[in-house]
N, C-alpha and C positions, 0 to 999 in steps of 0.2 A: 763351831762345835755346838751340839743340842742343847747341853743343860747353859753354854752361854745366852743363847738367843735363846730359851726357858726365861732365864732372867730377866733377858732386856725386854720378855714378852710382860713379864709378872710387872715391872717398873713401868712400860707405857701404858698397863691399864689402871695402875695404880694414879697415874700423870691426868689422864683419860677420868676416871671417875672423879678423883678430887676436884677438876675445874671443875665438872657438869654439877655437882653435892651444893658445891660452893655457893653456885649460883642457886639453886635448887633452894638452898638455906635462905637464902638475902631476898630471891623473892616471896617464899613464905611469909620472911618477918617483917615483909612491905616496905626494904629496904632498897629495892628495884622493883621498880615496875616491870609487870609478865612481857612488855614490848621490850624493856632491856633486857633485860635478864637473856628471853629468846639468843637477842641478835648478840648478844656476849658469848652465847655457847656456839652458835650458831661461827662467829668468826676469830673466839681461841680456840676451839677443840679443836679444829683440823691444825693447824701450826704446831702446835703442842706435841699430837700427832707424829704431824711428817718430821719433825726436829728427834723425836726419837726412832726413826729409822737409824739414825748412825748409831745408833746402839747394837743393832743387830749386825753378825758379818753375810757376809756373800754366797751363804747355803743358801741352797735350793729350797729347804722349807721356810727360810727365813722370813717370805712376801705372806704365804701361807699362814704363819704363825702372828703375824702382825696385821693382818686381817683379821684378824677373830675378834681383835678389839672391837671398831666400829661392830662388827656384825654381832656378838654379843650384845653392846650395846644398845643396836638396833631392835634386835629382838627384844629387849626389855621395853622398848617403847611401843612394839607392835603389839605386844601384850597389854599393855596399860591402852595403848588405843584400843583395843577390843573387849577390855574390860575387864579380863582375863587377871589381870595384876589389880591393886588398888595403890595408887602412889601419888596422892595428890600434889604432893611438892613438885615432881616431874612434871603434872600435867599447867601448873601452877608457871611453871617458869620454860618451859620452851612450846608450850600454845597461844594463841594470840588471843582466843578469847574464852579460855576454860573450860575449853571444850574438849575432852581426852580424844575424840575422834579425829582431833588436828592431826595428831602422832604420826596417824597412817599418811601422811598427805608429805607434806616438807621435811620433816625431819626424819622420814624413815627413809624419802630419796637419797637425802642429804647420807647416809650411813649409808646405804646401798653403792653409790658413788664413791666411797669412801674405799668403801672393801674393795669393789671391781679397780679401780684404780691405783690400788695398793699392789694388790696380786701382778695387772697388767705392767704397767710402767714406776715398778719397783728402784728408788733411787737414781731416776731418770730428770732432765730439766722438764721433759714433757709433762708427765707426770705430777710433779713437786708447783709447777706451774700451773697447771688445770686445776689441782686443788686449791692453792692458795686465791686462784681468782676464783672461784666457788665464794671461801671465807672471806676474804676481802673484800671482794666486788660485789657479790650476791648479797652477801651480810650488811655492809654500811650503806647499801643503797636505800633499803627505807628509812633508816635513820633518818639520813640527810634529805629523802625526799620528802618525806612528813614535815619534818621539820622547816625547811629551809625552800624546798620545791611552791615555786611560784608560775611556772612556764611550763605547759604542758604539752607533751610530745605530740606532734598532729598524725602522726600514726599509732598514737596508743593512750589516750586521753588520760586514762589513769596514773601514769608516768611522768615525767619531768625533766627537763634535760639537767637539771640540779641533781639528781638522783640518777642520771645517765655517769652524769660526768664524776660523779661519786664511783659508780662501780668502776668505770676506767681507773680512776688515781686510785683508791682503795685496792684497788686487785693489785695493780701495777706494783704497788708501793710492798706489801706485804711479801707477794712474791719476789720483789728486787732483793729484803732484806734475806728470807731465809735461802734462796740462790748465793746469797753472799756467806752464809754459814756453810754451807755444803761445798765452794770453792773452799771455803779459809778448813776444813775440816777434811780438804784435800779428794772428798769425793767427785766433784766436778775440777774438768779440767780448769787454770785458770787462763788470763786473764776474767775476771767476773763482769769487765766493760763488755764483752763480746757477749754478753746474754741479755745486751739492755734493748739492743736494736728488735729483733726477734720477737722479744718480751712487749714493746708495745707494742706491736702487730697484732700480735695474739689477743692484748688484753683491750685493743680497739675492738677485734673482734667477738669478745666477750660479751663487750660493753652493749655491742649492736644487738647481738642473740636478744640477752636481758631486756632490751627496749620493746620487746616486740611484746605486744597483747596478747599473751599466752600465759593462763593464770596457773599457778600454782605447779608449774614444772621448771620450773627455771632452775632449781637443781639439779636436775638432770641434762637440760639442753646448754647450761654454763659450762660446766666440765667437758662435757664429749665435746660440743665445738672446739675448745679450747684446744683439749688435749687431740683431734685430726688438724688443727691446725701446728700446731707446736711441732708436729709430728714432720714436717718440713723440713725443719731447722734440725732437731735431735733424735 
């Protein structure tokens, strides 16, 4: 019914804004660094996200209405990238080097994939899978490759097979877990073992896209690989 999914739309941007604030807060008061901070919103928004899909039921405008989130969102960031807004806490905590023109670059792919994939593969594995390797896998990869990356990809110098192998297990891992809420929540079929096989398929193939020397679209090129490949199985 409308005024249900009204509701469950009003709670996930409510779900939705609080994480992004949160973080928004803790790197202002230099309590994260703008590299954490980034990759914290960067890989809880979308889960947060897709976990409130079961909030919504099985209408038709129900993909429609929970797209608005991201895209709302988005738009708040394509404005502050264009100068348009003044919101330094935003630019503070999801740019990597304070620069508001980042907005338009990664994080506005990142919400643009968000919405397109909401609307398209609406409480699908495909779906639910594409994005969480997005958050997962695209997200803790520089983490772990800054950090920890000593071995650099001989087809992508900038890269590391530490931070390869991160977005693998990371994507993997993330989307194993909330694939197991959506069996236990009755909306996938179960057994939930029969999504593991499939699942690292997918999130090998991820893993490969991400490697490749192609800068600052990897939000974009994670998800669609993902979700044409997923697209086999589900």
């Amino acid at each position: 019914m409308l005024h249900h999914n009204l509701l469950a739309l009003v709670i996930t941007f409510l779900v939705a804004v609080t994480w992004l604030r949160v973080n928004d807060f803790a790197a202002a008061r230099g309590w994260l660094s703008s590299r954490l901070s980034r990759k914290l919103v960067h890989i809880g928004t979308g889960p947060l996200f897709v976990l409130c899909w079961l909030l919504f039921d099985d209408a038709p405008a129900a993909p429609y209405l929970a797209a608005l989130v991201p895209l709302v969102i988005t738009a708040q960031f394509a404005l502050v990238g264009l100068g348009i807004l003044r919101d330094p806490a935003t630019v503070q905590a999801v740019s990597r080097s304070g620069d508001r023109r980042e907005l338009l670059r990664g994080p506005l792919f990142y919400g643009l994939m968000f919405a397109l994939l909401t609307v398209l593969y609406w409480k699908t594995p495909a779906g639910v899978v594409a994005l969480m390797l997005l958050c997962g896998g695209d997200g803790i990869a520089d983490l772990v490759g800054r950090r920890w990356g000593r071995h650099p990809l001989p087809w992508s110098r900038g890269k590391t097979w530490e931070g390869t192998l991160a977005v693998f297990a990371g994507g993997w891992l993330l989307a194993a877990l909330v694939l197991a809420v959506y069996v236990a929540a009755g909306t996938f079929s179960p057994p939930w073992t029969t999504y593991l096989a499939p699942l690292t398929a997918v999130a090998l193939a991820a893993a490969a896209v991400e490697s490749l020397p192609l800068a600052e679209i990897d939000n974009l090129t994670v998800p669609l690989v993902a979700v044409l490949i997923a697209r086999w199985w589900w």
